[in-house]
C-alpha positions as semicolon CSV with decimal commas, in nm:
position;residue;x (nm);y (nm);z (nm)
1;X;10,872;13,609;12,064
2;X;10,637;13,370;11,888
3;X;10,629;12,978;11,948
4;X;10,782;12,725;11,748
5;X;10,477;12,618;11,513
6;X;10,362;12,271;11,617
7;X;10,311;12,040;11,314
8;X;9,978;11,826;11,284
9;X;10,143;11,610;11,101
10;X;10,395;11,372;11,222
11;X;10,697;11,420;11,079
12;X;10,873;11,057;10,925
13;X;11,145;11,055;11,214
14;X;10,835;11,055;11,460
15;X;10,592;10,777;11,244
16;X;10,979;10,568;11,302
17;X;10,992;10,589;11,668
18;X;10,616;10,520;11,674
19;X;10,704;10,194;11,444
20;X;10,969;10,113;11,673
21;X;10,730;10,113;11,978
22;X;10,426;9,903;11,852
23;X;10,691;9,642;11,725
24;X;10,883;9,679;12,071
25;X;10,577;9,682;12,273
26;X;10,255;9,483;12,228
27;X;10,115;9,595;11,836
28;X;9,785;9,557;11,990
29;X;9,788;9,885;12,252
30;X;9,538;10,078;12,297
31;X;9,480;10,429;12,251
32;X;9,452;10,529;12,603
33;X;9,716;10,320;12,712
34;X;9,978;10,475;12,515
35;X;9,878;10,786;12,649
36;X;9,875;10,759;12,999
37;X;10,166;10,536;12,974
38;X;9,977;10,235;13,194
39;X;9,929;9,929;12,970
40;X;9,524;9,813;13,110
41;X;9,618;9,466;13,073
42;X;9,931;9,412;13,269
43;X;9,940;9,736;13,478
44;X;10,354;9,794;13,345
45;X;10,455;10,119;13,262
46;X;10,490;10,169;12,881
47;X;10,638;10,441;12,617
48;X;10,364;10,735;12,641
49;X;10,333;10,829;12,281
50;X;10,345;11,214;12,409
51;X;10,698;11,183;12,410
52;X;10,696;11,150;12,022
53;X;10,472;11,474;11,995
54;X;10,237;11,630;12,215
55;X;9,947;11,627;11,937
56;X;9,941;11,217;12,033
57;X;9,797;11,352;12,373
58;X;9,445;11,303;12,271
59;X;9,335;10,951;12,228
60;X;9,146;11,027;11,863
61;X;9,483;11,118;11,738
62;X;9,612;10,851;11,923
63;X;9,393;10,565;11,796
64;X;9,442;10,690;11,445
65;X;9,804;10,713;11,436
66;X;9,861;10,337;11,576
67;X;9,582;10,217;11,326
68;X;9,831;10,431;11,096
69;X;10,099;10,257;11,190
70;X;9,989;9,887;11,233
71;X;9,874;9,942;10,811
72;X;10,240;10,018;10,762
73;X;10,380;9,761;10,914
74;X;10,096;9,561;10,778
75;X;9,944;9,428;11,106
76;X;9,571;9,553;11,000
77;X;9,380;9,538;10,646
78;X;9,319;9,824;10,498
79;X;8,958;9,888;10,322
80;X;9,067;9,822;10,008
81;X;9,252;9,516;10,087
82;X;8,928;9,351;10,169
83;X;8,725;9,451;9,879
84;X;8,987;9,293;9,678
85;X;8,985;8,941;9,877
86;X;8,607;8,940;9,827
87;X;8,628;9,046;9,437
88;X;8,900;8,733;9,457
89;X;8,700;8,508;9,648
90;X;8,365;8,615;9,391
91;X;8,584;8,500;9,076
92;X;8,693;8,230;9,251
93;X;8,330;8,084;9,432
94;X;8,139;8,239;9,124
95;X;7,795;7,988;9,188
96;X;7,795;8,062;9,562
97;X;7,756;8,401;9,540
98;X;7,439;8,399;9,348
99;X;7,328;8,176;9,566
100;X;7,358;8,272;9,910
């Protein structure tokens, strides 16, 4: 028999529950921490983001799937957020610019 076929992707029921635990939990985890399920900072026990799905095991896909999910809920700038605050701030602060 073959295996079921395991997804890269996370699915949109599985980006929900990881929502649901940066907003329950401290948005600021870190990758390795939601892995081995020991938060560094206090030493609790926390949701290990394996139980979501086992390609969250490794803490590249780990960090990139919070930082994922913080731009969602819109706890981090993205790229192109930023490049528009400084196009904003260059209309705005047009001398100072040429300037500095």
């Amino acid at each position: 028999m073959h295996d079921k076929y395991l997804s890269i992707d996370l699915s949109e029921e599985e980006k929900d529950q990881l929502d649901q635990i940066m907003t329950k939990r401290n948005p600021a985890i870190t990758p390795s921490a939601a892995v081995t399920r020991i938060n560094t900072l206090t030493g609790a026990t926390i949701d290990s983001l394996i139980d979501i799905n086992v390609i969250l095991g490794s803490n590249d896909r780990a960090k990139y799937e919070l930082n994922a999910s913080r731009v969602r809920q819109c706890l981090k700038n993205t790229f192109a957020d930023v490049f528009e605050k400084f196009a904003s701030m260059q209309e705005k602060y047009e001398e100072y610019f040429l300037r500095a």
